[in-house]
N, C-alpha and C positions, 0 to 999 in steps of 0.2 A: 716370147712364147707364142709360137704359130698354132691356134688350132685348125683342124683337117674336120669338114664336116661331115669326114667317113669315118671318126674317132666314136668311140664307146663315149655317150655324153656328150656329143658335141653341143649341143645345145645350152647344157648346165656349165662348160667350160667357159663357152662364150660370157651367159649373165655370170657366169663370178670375173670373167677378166674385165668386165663392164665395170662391175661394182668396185675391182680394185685400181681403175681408173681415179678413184675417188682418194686414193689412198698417198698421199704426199709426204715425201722426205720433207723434216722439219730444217735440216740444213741447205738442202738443193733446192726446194721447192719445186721438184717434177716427181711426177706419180712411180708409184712402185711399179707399172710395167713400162714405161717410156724410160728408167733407169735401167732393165733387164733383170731387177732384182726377182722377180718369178720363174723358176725354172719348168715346175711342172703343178698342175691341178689334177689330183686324183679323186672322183667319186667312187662310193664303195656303196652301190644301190642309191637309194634313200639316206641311211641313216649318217655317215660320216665324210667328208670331206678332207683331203692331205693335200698339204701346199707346201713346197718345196721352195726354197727359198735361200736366198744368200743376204748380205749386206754390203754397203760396201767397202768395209774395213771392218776386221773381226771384234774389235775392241769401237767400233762405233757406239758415240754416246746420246745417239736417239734410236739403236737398236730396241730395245723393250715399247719404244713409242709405236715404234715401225709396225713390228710383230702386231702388238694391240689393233693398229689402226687395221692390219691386214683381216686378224681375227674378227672383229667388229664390224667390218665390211660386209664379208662373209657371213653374217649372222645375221646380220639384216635379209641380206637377201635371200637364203635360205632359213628361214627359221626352223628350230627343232633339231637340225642335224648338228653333228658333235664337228666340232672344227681343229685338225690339226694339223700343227708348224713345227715343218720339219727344215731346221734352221741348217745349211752346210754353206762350205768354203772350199768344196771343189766340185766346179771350177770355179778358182777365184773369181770375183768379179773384177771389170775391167772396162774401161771404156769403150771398147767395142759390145759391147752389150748393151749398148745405146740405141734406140731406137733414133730414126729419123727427124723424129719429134722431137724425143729427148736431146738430141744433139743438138738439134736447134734450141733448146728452153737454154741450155746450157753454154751456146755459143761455142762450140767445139766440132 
């Protein structure tokens, strides 16, 4: 996820992709955006926040972990606003959704 600091938000985009740096797959061990698994961060003013989001296998069994850790992230670092995950599988995820990083945590 590239933010543009000509975007609506840029700012609030940036500290929530910050915070979900923090945010690690419990089987990979690389963060939820070095995996690609964030597609988009929506503010809506102040009060609510939408994260767009995949996994990377639909039936993934640290999905609920994931989500959590993303939503709790998020909560910290904005407190007060409503936080929601909007969970999809298109576009599938895929290895090329790899960050540079991520390719590297992961040797590929």
């Amino acid at each position: 996820m590239i933010v543009s600091l000509s975007q609506p938000y840029a700012n609030e985009k940036i500290k929530a992709q910050q915070a979900l740096y923090n945010v690690i797959d419990p089987e990979l061990f690389v963060n939820v955006i070095d995996l690609g698994l964030i597609y988009e961060i929506d503010f809506d003013g102040e009060n609510s926040i939408t994260v767009t989001m995949t996994l990377s296998t639909p039936h993934c069994p640290m999905g609920e972990a994931i989500t959590n850790g993303v939503r709790n992230a998020l909560e910290i670092a904005f407190p007060g606003r409503t936080i929601n995950i909007n969970l999809t599988f298109e576009p599938r995820w895929n290895f090329e959704m790899l960050t540079e990083e991520g390719r590297a945590q992961l040797g590929v």
